[in-house]
Backbone bond lengths (Angstrom), bond angles and torsions (degrees), N, CA, C in turn:
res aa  C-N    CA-C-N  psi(-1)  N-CA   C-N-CA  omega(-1)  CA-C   N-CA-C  phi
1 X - - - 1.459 - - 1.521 109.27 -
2 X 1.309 113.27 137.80 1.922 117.72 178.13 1.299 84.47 -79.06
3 X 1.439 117.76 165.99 1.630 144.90 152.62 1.305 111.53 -136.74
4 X 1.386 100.05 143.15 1.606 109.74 -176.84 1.310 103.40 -138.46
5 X 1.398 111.17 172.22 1.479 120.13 175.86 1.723 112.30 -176.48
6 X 1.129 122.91 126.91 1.597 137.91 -161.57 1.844 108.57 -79.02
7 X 1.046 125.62 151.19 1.056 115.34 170.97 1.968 106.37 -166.82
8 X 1.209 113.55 131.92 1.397 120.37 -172.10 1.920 101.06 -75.93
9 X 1.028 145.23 -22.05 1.147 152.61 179.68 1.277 110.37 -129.74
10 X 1.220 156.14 -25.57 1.732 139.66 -155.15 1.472 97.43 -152.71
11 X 1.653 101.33 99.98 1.172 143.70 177.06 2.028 100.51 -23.84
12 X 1.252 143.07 115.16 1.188 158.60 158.23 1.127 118.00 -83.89
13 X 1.364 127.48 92.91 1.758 143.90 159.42 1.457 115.33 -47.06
14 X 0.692 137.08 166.78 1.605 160.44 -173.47 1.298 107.39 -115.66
15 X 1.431 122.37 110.59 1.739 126.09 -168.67 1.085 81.56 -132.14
16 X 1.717 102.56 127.92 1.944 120.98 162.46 1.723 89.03 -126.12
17 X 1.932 111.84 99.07 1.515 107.58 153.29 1.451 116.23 -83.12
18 X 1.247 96.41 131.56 1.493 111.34 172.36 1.974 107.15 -97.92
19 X 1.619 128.79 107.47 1.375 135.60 159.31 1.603 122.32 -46.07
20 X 1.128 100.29 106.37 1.715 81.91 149.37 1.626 123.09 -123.68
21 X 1.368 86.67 129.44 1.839 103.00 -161.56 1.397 95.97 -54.52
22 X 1.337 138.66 -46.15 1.514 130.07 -173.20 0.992 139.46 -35.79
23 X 1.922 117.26 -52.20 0.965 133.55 133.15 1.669 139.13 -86.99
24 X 1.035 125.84 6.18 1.633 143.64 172.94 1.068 97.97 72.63
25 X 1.547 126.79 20.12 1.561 137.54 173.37 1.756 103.64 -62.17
26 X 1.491 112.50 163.63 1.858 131.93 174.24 1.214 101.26 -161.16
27 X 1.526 95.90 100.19 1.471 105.09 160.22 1.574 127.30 -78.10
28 X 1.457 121.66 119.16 1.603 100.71 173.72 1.385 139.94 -93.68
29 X 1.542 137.37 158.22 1.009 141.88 158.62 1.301 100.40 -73.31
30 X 1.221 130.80 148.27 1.364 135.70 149.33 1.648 113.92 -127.07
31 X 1.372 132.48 140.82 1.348 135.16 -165.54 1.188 114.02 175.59
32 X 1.517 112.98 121.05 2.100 120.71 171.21 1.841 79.62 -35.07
33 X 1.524 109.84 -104.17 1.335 124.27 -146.44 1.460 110.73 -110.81
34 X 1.359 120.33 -171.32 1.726 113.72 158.99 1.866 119.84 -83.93
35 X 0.932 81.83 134.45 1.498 83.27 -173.86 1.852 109.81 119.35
36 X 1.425 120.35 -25.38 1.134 126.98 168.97 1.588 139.53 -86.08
37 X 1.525 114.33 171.20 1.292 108.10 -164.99 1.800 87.06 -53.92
38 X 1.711 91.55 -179.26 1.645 107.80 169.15 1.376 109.03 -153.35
39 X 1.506 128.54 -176.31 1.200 119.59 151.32 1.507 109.27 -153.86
40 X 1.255 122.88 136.11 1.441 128.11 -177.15 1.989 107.27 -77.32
41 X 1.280 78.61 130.12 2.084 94.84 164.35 1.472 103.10 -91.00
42 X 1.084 103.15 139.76 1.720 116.59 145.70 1.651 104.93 41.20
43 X 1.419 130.42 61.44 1.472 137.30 148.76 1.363 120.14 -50.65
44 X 1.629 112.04 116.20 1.448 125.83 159.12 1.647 119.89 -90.19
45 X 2.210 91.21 125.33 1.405 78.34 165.47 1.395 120.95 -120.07
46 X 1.449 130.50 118.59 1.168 142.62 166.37 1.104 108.09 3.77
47 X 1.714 136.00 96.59 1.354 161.37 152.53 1.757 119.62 -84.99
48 X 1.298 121.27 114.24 1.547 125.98 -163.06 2.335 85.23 -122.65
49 X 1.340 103.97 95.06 1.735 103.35 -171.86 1.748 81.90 -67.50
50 X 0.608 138.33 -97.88 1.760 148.64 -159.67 2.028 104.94 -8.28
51 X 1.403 84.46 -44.49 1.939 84.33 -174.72 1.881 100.13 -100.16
52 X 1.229 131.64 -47.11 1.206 122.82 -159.21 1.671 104.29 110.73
53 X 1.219 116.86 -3.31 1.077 100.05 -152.96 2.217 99.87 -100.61
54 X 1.542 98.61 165.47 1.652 95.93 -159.93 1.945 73.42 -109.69
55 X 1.361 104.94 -175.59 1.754 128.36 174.18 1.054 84.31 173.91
56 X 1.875 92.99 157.87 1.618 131.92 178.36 1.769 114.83 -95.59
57 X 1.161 100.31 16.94 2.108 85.85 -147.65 1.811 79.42 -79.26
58 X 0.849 134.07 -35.16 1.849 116.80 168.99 1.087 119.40 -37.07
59 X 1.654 112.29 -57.69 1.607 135.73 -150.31 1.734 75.43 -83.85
60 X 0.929 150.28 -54.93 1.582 137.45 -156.66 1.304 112.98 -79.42
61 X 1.699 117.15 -20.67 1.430 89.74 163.40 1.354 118.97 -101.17
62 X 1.545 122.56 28.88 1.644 134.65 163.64 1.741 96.66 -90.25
63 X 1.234 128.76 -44.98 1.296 99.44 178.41 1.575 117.98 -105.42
64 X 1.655 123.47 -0.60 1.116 91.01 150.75 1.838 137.60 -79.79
65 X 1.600 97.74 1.69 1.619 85.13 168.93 1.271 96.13 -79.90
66 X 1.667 132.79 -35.81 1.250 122.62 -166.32 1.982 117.99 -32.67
67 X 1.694 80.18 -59.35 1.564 101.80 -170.10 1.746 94.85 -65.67
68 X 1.119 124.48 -55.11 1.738 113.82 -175.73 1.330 105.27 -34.62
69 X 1.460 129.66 -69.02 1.433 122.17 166.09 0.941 148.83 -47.67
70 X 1.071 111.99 -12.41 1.994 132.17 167.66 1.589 92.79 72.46
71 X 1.680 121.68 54.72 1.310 119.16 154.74 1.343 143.27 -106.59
72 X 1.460 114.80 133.00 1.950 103.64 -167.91 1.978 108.72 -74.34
73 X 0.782 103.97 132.63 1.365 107.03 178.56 1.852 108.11 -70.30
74 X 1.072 121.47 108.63 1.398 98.75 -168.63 2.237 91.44 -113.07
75 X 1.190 104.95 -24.44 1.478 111.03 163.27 1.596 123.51 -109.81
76 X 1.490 102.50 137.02 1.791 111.68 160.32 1.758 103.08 -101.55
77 X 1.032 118.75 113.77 1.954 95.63 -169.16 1.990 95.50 -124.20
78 X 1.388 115.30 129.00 1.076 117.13 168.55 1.754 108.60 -89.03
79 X 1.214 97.76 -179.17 1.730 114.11 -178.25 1.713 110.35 -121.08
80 X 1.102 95.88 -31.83 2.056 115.99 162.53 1.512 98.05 -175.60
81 X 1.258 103.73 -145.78 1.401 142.39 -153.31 1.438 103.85 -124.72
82 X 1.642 110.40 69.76 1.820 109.41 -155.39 1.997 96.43 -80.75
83 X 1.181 91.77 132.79 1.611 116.95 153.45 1.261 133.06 -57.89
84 X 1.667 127.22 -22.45 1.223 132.79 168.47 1.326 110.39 -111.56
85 X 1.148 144.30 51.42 1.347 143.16 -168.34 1.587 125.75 156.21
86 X 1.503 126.03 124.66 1.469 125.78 177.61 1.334 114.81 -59.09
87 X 1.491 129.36 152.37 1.136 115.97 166.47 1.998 104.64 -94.62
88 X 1.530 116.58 144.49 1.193 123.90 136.37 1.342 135.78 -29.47
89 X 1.362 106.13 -41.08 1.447 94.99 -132.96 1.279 130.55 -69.41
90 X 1.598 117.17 -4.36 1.317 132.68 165.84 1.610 107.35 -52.75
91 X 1.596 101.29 -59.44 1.140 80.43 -169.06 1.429 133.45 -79.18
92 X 1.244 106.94 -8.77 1.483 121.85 -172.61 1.948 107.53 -84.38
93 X 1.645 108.57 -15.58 1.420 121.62 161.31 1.635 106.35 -64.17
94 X 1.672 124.70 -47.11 1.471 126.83 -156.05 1.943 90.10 -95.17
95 X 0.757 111.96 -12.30 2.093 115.46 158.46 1.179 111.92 -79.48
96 X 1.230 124.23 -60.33 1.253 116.96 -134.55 2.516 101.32 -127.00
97 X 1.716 104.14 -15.58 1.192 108.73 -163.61 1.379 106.17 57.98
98 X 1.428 113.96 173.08 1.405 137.84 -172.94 1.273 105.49 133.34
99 X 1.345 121.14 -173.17 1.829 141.90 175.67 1.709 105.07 -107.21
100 X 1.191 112.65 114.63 1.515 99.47 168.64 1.655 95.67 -95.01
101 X 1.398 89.62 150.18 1.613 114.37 172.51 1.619 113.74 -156.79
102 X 1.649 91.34 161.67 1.479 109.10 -172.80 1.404 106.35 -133.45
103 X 1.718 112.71 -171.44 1.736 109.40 167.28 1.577 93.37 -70.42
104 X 1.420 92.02 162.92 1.693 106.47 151.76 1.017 103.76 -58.92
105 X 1.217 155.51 -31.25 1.512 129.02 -141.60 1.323 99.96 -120.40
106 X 1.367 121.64 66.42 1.600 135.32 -160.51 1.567 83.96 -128.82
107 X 1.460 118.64 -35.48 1.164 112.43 176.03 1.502 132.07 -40.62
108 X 1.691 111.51 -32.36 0.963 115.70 -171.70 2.158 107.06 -93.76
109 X 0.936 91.43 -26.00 1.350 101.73 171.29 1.474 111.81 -59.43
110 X 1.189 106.54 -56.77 1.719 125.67 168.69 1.713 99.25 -37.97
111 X 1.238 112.06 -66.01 2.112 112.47 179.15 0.885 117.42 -66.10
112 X 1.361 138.14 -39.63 1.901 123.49 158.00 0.950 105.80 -31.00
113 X 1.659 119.21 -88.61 1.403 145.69 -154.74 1.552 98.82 -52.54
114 X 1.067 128.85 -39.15 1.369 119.49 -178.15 1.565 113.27 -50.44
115 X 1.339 104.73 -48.72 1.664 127.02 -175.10 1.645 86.87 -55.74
116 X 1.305 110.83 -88.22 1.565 131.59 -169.45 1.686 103.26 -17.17
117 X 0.922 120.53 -48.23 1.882 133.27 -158.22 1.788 84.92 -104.55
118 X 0.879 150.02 -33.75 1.234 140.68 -137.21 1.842 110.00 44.78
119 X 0.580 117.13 46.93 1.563 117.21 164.45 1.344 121.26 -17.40
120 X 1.923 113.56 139.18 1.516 88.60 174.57 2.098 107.07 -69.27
121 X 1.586 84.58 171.32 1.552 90.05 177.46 1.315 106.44 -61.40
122 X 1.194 147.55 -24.48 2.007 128.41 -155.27 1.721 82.85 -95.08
123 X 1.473 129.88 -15.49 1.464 108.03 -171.51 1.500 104.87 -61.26
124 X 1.466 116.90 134.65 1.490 137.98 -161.70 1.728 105.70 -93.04
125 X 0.924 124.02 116.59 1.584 140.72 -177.46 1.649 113.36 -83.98
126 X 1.535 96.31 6.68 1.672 92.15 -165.46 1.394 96.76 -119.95
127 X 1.519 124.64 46.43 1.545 117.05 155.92 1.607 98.21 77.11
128 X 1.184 133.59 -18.34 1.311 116.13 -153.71 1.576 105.26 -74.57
129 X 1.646 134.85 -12.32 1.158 122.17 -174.54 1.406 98.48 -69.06
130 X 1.089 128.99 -17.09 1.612 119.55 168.20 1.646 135.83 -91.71
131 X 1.209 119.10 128.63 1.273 112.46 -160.96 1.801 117.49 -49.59
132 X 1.427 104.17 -3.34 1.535 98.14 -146.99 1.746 101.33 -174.03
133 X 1.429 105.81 112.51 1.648 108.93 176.05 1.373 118.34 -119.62
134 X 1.298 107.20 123.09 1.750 104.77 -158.04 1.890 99.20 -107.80
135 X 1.334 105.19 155.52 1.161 106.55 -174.33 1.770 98.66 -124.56
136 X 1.374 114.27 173.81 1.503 126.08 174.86 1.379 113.76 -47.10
137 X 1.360 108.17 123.86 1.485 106.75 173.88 1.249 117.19 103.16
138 X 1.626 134.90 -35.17 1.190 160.16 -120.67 1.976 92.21 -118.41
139 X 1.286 99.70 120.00 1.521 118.77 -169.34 1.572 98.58 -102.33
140 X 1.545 102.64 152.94 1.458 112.38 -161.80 1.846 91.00 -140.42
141 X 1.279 112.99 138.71 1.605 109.30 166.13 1.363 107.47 -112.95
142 X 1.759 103.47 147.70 1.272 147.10 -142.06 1.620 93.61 -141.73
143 X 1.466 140.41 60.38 1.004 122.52 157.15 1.626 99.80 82.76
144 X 1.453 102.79 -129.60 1.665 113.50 159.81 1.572 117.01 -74.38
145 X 1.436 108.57 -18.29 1.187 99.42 -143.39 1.832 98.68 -99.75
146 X 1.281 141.20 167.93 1.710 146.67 179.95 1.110 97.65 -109.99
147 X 1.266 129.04 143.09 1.370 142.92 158.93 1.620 101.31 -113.89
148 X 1.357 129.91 129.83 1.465 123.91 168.32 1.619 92.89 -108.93
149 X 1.042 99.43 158.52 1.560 122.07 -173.49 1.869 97.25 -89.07
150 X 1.409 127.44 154.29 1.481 129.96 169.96 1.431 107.01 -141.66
151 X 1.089 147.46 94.81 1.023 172.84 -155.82 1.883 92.95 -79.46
152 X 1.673 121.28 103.12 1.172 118.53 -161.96 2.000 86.26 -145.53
153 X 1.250 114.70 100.09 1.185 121.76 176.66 1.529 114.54 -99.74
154 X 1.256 121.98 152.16 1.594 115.68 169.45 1.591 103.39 145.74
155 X 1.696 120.76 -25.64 1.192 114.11 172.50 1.441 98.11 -75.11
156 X 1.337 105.56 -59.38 1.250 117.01 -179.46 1.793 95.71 -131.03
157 X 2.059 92.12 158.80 1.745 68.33 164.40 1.411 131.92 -122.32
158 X 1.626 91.78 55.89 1.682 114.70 148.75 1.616 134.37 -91.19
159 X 1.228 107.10 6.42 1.025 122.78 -159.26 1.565 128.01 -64.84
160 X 1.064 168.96 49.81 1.264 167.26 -90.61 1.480 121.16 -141.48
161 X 1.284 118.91 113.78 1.853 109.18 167.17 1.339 115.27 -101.58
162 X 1.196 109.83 157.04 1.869 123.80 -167.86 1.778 96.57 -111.00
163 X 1.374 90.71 114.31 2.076 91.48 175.57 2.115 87.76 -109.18
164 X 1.558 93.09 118.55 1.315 119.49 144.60 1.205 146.25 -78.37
165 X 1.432 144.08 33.25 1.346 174.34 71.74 2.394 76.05 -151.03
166 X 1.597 105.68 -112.71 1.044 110.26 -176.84 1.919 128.37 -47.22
167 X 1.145 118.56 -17.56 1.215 150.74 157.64 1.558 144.52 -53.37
168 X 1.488 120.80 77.75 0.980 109.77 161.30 1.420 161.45 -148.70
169 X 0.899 141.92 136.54 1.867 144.93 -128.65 1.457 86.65 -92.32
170 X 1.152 115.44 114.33 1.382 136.63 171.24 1.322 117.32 -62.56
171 X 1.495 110.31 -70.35 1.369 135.73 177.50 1.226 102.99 121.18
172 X 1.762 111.04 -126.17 1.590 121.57 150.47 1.528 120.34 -85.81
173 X 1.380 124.30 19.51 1.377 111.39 -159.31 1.999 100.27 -88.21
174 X 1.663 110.17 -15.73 1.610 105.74 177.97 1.476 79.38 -143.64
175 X 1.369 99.70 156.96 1.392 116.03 151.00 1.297 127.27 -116.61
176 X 1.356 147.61 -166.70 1.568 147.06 178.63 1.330 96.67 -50.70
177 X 1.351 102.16 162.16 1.905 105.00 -173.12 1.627 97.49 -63.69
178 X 1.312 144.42 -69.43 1.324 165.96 -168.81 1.356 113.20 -48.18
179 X 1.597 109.22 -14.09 1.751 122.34 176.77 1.837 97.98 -108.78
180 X 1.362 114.29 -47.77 1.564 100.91 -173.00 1.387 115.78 111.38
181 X 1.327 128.40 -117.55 1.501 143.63 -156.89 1.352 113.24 -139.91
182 X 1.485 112.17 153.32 1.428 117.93 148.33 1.461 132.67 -67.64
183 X 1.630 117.28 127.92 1.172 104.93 179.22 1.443 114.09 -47.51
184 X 1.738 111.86 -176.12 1.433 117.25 -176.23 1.699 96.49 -148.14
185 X 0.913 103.29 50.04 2.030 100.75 -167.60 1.601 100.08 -112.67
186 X 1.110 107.55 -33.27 1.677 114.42 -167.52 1.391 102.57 -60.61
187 X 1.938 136.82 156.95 1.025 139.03 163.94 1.061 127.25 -9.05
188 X 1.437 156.48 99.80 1.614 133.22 -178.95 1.779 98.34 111.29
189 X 1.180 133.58 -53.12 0.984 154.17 -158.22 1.588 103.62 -52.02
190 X 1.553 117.83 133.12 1.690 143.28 -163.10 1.328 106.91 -154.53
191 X 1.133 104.08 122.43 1.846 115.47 167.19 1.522 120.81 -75.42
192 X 1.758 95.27 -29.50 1.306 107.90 -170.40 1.824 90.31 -58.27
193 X 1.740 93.71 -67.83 1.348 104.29 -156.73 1.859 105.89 -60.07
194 X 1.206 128.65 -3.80 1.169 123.88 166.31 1.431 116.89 -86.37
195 X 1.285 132.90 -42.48 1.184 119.65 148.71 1.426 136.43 -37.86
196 X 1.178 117.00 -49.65 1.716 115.10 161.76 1.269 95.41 -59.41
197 X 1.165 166.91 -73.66 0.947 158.15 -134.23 1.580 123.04 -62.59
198 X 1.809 111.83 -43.04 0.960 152.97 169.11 1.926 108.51 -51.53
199 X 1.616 95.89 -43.78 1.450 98.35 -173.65 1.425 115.03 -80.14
200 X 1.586 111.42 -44.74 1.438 133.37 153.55 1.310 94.84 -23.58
201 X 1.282 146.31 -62.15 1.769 134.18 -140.52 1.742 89.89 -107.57
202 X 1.506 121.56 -21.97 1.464 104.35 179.33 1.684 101.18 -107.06
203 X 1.447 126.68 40.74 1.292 109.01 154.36 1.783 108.40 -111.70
204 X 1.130 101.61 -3.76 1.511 111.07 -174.72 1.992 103.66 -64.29
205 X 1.140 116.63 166.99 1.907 112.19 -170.72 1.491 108.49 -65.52
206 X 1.535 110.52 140.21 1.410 118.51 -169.85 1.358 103.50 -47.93
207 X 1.434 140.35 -83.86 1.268 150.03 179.37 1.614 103.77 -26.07
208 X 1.428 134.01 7.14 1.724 128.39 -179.92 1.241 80.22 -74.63
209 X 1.860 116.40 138.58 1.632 129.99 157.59 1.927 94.81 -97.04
210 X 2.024 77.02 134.18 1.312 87.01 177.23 1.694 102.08 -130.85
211 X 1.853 101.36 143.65 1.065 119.03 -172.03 1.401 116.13 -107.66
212 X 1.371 114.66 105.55 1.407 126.93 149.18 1.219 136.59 -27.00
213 X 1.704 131.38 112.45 1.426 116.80 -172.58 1.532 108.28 -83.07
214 X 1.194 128.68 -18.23 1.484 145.40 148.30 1.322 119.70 -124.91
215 X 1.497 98.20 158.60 1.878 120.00 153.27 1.555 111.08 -124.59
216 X 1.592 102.61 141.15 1.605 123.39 160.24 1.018 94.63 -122.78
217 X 1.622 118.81 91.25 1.951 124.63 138.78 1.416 112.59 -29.54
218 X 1.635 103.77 118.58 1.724 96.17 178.47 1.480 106.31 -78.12
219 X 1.376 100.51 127.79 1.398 91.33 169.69 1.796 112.32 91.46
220 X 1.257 112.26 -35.69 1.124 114.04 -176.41 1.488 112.65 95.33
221 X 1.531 114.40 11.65 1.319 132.56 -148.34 1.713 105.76 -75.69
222 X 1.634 101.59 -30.92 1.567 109.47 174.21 2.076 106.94 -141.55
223 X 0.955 84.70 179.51 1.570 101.96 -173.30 1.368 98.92 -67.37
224 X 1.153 107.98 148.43 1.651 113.03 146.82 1.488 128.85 -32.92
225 X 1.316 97.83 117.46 1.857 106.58 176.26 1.503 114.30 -114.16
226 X 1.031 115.00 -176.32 1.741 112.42 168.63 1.283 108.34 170.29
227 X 0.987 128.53 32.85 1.445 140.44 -162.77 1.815 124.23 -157.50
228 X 1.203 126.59 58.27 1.621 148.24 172.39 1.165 128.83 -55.64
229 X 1.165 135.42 174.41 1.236 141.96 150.44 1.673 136.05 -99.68
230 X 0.978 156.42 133.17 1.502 128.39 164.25 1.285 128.65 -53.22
231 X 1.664 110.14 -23.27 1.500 120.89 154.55 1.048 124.00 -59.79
232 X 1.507 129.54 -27.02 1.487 131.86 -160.35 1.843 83.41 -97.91
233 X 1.229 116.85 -44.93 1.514 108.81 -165.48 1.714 98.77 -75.83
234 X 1.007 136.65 -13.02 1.393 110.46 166.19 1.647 123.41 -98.75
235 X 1.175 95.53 -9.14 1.633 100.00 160.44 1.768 104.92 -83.81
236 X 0.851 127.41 -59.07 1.542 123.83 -149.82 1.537 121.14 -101.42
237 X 1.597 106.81 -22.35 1.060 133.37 -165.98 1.566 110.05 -51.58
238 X 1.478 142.55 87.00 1.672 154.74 -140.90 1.709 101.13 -65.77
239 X 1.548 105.43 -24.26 1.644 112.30 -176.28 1.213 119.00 -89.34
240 X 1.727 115.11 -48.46 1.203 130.17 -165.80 1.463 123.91 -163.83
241 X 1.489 92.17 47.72 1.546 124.75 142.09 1.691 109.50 -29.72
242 X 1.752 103.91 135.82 1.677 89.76 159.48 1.383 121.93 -66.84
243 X 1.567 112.15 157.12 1.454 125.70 -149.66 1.642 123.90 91.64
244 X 1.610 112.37 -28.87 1.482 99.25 -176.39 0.904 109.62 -88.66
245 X 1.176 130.51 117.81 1.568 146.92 173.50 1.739 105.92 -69.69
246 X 1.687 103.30 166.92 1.446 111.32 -168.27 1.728 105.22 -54.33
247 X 1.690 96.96 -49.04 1.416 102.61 -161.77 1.919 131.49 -53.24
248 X 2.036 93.39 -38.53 1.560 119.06 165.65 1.526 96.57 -50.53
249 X 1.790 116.57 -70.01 1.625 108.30 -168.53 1.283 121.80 -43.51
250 X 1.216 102.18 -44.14 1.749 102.88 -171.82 1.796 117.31 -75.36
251 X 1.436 100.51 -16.63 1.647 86.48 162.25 1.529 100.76 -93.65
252 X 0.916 109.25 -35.82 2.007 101.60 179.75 1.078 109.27 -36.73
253 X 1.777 128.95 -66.44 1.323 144.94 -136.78 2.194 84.54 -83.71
254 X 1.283 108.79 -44.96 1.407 105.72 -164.06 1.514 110.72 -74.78
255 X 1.390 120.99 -26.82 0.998 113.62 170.97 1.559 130.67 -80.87
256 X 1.554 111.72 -16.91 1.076 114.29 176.05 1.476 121.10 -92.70
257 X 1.871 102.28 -4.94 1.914 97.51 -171.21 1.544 74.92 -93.00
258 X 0.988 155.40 -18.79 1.670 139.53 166.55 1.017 112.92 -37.87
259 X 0.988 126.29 -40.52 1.563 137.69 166.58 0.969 145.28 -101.25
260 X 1.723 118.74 37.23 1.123 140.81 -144.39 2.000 86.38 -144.72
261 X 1.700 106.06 134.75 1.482 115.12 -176.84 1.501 82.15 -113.26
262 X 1.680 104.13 145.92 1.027 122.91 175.78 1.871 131.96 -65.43
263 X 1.206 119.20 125.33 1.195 115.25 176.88 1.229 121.05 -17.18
264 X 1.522 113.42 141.94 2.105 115.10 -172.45 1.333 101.63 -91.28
265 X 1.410 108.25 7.93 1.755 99.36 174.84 1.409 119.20 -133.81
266 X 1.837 102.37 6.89 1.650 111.33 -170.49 1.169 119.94 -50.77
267 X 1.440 117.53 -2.97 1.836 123.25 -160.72 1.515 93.03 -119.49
268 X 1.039 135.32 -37.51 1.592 116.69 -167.95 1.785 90.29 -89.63
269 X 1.361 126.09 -37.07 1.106 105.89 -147.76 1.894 100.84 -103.20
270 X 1.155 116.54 -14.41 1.437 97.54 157.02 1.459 132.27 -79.62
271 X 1.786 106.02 1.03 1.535 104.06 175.29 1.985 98.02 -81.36
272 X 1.254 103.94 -41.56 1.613 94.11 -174.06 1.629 97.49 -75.18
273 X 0.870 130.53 -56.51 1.594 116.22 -170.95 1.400 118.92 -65.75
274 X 1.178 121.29 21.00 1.639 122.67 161.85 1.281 109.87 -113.02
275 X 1.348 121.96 7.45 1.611 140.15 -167.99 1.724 90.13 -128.53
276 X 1.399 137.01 -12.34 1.169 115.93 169.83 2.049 113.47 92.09
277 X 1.857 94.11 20.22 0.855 61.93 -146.55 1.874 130.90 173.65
278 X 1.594 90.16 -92.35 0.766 110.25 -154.04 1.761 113.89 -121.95
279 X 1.632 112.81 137.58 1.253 111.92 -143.81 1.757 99.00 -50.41
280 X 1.289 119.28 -179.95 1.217 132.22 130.94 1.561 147.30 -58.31
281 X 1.673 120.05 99.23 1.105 142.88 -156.10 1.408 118.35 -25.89
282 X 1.190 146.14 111.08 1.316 132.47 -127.60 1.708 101.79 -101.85
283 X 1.717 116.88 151.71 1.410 102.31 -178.46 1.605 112.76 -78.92
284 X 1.528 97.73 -153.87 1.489 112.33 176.07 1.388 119.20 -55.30
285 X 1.120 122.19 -24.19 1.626 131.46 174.04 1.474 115.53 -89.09
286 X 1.294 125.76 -4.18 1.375 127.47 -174.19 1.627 118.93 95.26
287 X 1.588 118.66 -25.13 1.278 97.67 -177.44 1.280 117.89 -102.78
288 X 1.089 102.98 147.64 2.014 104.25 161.35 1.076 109.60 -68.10
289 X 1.291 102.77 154.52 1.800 128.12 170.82 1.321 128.11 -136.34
290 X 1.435 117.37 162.84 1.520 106.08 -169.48 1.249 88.03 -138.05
291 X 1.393 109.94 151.36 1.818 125.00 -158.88 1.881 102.14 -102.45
292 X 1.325 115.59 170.06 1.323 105.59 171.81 1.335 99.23 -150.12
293 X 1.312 127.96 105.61 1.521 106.40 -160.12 2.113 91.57 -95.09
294 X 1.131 76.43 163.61 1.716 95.92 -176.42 1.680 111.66 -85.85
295 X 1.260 108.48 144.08 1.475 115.28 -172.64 1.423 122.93 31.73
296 X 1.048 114.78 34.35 1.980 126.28 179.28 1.204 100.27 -88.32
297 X 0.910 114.86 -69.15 1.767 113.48 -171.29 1.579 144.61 -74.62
């Protein structure tokens, strides 16, 4: 679905999220008009854990709307190094071109995970499988349009949102008011620092639309959403509603990732998304492989 929204001063992008029910992943288009640059959020690539096997049918319907609109891809832009979901973006770079990029601070994600997987030794810890590492503050062009970078740590602390004038792609750092937050349990991971983070994105003007990199309907109670307000998240928001102070979140958030089972895809898809991406270097026989180490996690 496109979303729009008017504004006499603060420039309004053109968002078409595309769902994929598999992982409750939304990848975005972003674009002034048709015919203009764009840049994709958060690309899923079709992961089957039982066979090994990868598919495009996500990544194809990001560029066939691409191509319906007659748009140049001039960005691939991640939000981190997601745990429930493959990234595209290789392939949707060798379709469509663009720059993939992440936060800078993927670097550090990159040195856990190295340990965690045992990595071969030449795998590079310094961001370089990505074309491009953006830091806080740090503006990106979109055609007509600016993307500033927001530096939002606490899932992980690579974590990054993209504000498009009124617009902005969260990632995992909030979810729908009625879902709450991103955990904070994974490597790197702070409640503290996710709460600041949280406040950072709700002091910005009520009317900012903010985009969800997923939804979990509780319950199944309503349809799929992915599309908020900063007004709606400080009224309604179940985590960090106004009134919850740092101290409430941080036992909330800690007591409940205690009880939280780990993503069904945290192992295939943080080895390719710390690579940008892109499979694992294949052995003497031709295929790649993906490791699972035992009792690590």
């Amino acid at each position: 679905m496109t979303l729009t929204a008017s504004s006499p001063t603060v420039p309004s992008p053109l968002v078409h999220g595309i769902f994929d029910p598999q992982t409750w992943t939304v990848t975005y288009v972003v674009y002034e008009k048709p015919g203009s640059a764009c840049a994709i959020i958060d690309s899923v690539l079709d992961y089957d854990p039982k066979s090994g096997r990868t598919r495009h049918h996500s990544a194809d319907q990001v560029i066939a709307f691409v191509k319906a609109q007659q748009l140049q891809v001039a960005w691939i832009l991640e939000t981190h190094a997601h745990a429930d979901h493959l990234s595209a973006a290789q392939y949707l770079k060798a379709q469509l071109g663009g720059q993939i990029a992440i936060g800078a601070h993927i670097t550090q994600v990159q040195s856990v995970f190295k340990g965690v997987f045992n990595l071969e030794s030449e795998f590079p810890v310094d961001g370089s499988q990505f074309d491009r590492l953006l830091k806080q503050g740090e503006h990106i062009q979109v055609g007509a349009l600016q993307a500033q970078v927001l530096l939002v740590p606490g899932h992980t602390p690579a974590c990054v949102a993209y504000q498009f004038g009124d617009a902005v792609f969260v990632g995992d750092t909030l979810f729908m008011p009625d879902v709450g937050t991103a955990r904070c349990d994974f490597p790197g991971g702070d409640a503290r620092a996710l709460y600041a983070s949280v406040q950072r994105i709700l002091r910005l003007p009520s009317e900012t639309r903010l985009f969800m990199c997923h939804d979990y309907p509780p319950d199944n109670a309503r349809p799929v959403a992915f599309e908020t307000t900063v007004a709606a998240q400080r009224a309604h928001n179940v985590h960090v509603h106004d009134g919850i102070d740092e101290a409430a979140f941080v036992a909330m958030r800690t007591q409940r990732d205690a009880t939280l089972e780990m993503p069904l895809l945290i192992l295939p898809a943080i080895q390719l998304n710390i690579r940008a991406g892109a499979l694992p270097p294949p052995e003497a026989n031709g295929v790649s492989y993906l490791k699972i180490p035992l009792n690590a996690l």
